[in-house]
C-alpha positions in Angstrom: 26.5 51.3 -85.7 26.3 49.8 -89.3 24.0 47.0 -88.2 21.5 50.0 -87.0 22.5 51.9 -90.4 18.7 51.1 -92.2 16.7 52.2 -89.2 17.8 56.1 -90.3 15.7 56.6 -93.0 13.5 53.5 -92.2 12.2 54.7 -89.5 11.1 58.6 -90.1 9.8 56.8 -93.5 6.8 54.6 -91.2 6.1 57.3 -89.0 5.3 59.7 -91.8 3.1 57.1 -93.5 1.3 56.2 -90.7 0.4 60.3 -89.8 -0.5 60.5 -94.0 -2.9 57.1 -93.8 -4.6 58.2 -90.7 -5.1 61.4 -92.3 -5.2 61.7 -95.8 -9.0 61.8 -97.8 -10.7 60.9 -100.8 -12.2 64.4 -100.8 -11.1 67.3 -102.8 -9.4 69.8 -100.0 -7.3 72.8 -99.4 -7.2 76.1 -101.6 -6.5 74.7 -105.3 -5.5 71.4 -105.0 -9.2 70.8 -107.4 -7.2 72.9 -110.1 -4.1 70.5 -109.1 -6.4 66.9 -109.5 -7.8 68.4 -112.7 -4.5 69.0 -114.2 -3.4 65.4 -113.3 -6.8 63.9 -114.8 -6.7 65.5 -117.6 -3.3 66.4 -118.3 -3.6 70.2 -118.6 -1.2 73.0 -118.0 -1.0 74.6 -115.0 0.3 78.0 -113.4 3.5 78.9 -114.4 6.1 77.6 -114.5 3.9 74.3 -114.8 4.7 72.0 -112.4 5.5 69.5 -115.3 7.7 66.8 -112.8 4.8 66.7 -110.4 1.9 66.1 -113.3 3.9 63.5 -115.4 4.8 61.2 -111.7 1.4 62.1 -110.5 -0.1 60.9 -113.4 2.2 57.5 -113.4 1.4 56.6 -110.2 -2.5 57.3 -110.7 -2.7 54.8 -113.6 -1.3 52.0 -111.3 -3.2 53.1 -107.8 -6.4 54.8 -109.0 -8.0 51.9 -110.2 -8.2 50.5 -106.2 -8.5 53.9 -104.1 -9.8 56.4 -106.6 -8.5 59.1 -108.3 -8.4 61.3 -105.4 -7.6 59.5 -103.1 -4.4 57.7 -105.8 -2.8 61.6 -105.7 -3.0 62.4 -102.2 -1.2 59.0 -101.7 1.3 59.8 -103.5 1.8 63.3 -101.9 1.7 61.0 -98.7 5.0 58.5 -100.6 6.8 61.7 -101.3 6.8 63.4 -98.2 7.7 60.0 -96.6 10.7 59.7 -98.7 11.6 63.5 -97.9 11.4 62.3 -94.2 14.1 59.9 -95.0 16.3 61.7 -96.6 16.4 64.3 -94.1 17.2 62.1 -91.6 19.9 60.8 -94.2 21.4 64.0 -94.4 21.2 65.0 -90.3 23.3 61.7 -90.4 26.0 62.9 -92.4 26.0 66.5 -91.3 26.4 64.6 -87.6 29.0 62.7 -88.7 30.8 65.4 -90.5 30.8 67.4 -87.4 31.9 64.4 -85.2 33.2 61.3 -87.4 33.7 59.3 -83.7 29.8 59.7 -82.7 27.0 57.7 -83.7 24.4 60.2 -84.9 21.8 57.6 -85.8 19.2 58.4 -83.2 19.6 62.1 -83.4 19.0 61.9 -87.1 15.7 60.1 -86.4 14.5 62.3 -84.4 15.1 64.9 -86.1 13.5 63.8 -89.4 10.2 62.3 -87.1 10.2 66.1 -85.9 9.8 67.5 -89.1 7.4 64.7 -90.9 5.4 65.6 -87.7 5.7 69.5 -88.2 2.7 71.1 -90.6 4.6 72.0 -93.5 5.3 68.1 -94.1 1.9 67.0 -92.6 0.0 69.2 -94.7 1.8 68.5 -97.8 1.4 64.4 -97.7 -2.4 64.7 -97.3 -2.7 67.3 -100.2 -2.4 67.4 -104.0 0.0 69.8 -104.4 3.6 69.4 -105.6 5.2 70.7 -102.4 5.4 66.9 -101.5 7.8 66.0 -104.2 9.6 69.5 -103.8 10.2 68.5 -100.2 11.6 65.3 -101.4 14.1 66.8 -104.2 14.8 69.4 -101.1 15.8 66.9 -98.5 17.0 64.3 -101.5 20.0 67.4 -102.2 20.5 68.0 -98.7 21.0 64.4 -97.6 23.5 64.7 -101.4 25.4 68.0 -100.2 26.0 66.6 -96.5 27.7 63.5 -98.1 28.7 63.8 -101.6 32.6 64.1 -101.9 33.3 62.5 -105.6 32.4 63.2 -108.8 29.4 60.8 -109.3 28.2 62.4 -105.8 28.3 65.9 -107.1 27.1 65.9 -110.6 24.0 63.7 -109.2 23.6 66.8 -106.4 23.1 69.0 -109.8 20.6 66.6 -111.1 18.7 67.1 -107.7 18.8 70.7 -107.8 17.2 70.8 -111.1 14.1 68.2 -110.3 13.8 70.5 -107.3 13.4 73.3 -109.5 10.8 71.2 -112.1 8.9 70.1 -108.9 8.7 73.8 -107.6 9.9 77.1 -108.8 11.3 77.3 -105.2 13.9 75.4 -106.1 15.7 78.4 -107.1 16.4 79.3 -103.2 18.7 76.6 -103.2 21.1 77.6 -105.8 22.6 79.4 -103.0 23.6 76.6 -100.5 24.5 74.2 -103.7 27.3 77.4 -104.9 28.6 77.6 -101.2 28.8 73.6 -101.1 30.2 73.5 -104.5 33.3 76.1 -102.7 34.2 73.5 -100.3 34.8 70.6 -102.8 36.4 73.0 -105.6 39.2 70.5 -105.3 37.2 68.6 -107.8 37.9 70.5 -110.8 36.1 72.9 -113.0 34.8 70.1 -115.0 33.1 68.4 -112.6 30.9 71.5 -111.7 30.5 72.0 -115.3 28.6 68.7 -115.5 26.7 69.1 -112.5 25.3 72.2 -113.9 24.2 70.2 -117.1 22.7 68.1 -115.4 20.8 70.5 -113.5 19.6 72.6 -116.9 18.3 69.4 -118.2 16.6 67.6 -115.4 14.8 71.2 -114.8 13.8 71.7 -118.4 13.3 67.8 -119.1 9.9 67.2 -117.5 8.5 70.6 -119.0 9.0 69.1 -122.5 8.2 66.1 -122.2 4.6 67.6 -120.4 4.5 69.2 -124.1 4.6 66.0 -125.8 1.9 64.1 -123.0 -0.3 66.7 -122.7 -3.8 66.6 -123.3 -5.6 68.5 -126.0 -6.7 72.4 -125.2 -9.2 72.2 -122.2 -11.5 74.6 -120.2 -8.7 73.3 -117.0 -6.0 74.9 -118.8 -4.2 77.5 -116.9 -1.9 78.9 -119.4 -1.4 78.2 -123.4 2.8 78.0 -124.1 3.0 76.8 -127.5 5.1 79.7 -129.0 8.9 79.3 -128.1 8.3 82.9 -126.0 5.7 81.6 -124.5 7.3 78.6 -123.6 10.1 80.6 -122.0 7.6 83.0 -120.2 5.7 80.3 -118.6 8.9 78.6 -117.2 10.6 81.8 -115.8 7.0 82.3 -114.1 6.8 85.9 -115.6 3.2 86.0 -115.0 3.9 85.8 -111.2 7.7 86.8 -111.0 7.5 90.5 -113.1 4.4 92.1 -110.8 5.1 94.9 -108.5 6.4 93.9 -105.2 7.3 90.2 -105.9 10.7 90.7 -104.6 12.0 92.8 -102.3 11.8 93.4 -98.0 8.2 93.3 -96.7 8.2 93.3 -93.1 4.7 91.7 -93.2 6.0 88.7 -94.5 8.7 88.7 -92.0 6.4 88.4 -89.1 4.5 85.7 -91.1 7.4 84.1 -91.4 8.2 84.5 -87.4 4.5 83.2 -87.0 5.0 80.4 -89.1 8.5 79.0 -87.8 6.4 79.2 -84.6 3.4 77.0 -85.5 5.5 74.8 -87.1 7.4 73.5 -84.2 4.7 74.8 -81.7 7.9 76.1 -79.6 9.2 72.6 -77.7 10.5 71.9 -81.4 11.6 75.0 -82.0 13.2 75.2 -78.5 14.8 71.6 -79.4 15.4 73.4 -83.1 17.7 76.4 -81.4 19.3 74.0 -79.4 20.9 71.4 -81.9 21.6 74.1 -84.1 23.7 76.0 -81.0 25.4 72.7 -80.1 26.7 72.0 -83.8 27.6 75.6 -84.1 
């Protein structure tokens, strides 16, 4: 029902704020988030390829929220905004992915549930009480979903590239979903070459954007600096993640990381979900 139409992403949006504020700390926590706060403090570069989207928003937000909860505190809020935005677009998107299977059905309560399922799951848990960028990747990620589930016209599209490309400046991850953006780009080919063409401009640029305009706002050399791209190679180096990308065994079958993979998918739902998972994705096949 349209009158019920806000409730999608409103919804999923509270619920994941309300898990984040009962959870989230002023403390430094998990692995190297400290390398993560430093960066945003002081501005510095970090691993390749630099995270430059997360630092420069990060940074934004800290000037404005800091100054009433602390620095620490100010970032892992704003892991806690992103991941509640993430949780409404993915129920956005399991909205229109309903109603493209099924124009006639109301998928409105389905799509909640879904997206509350996932904001409750650890990968988006973890990431709104953490400062790490896989917050605002999990936003760009379900932001293009929600886009390729419902974008038919050319504004839709080239705004779907634009996406894929802040995913890729939140995360290097981003990359996976070149993929699923190609095979959705097959099904509206209708469009026209050019359309594509300035979706994947506006992709190149919102990905390369944020990592020159870090080179403009960054601080001066610091002991928190995690890499030094100031030559044009290095530049390039640092943003294809060669560091991490050109070491023996990066890519490639590793059937260790398959069954960590298995053992993941596992805690993540802790099995009702994925049960409930298996299920929905049975009935829409």
């Amino acid at each position: 029902m349209r009158s019920r139409a806000w409730l999608v992403p409103a919804i999923p949006l509270a619920f994941s704020l309300a898990l984040s504020l009962c959870t989230a700390g002023s403390a430094v926590f998990w692995q190297d988030s400290g390398f993560f706060l430093s960066a945003v403090h002081e501005m510095s570069v970090l691993y390749p390829h630099g995270f430059a989207l997360y630092l420069i928003l990060c940074k934004g937000w800290t000037w404005v929220v800091a100054p009433l909860a602390g620095f620490t505190l100010a970032v892992h809020l704003f892991s806690a905004l992103c991941v509640a935005g993430a949780a409404a677009f993915l129920a956005l998107a399991a909205r229109a992915f309903l109603k493209r299977l099924d124009p006639e059905r109301d998928g409105t309560w389905p799509a909640i549930a879904a997206a509350c399922l996932a904001a409750a799951g650890y990968s988006y848990w973890n990431a709104a009480i953490l400062a790490k960028p896989y917050a605002l990747f999990a936003l760009a990620a379900s932001a293009l979903l929600w886009l390729l589930a419902s974008a038919e016209e050319k504004r839709g599209i080239i705004a779907a590239g634009a996406v894929l490309g802040l995913a890729w400046a939140a995360h290097p991850a981003g990359a996976l979903l070149i993929p699923a953006a190609l095979a959705c780009a097959w099904t509206r080919r209708g469009q026209g070459v050019k359309v594509f063409a300035l979706a994947a401009g506006a992709a190149a640029i919102a990905a390369l954007a944020p990592s020159l305009l870090l080179a403009a706002f960054r601080g001066p050399p610091s002991v928190a600096d995690l890499a030094d791209p100031r030559t044009a190679g290095a530049l390039v180096s640092h943003l294809l993640g060669s560091r991490f990308t050109e070491v023996r065994g990066a890519f490639g079958f590793d059937a260790g990381r398959w069954l960590q993979a298995g053992r993941f998918a596992w805690e993540e739902f802790l099995g009702v979900g994925l049960a409930l998972v298996l299920a929905g994705g049975w009935i829409a096949g």
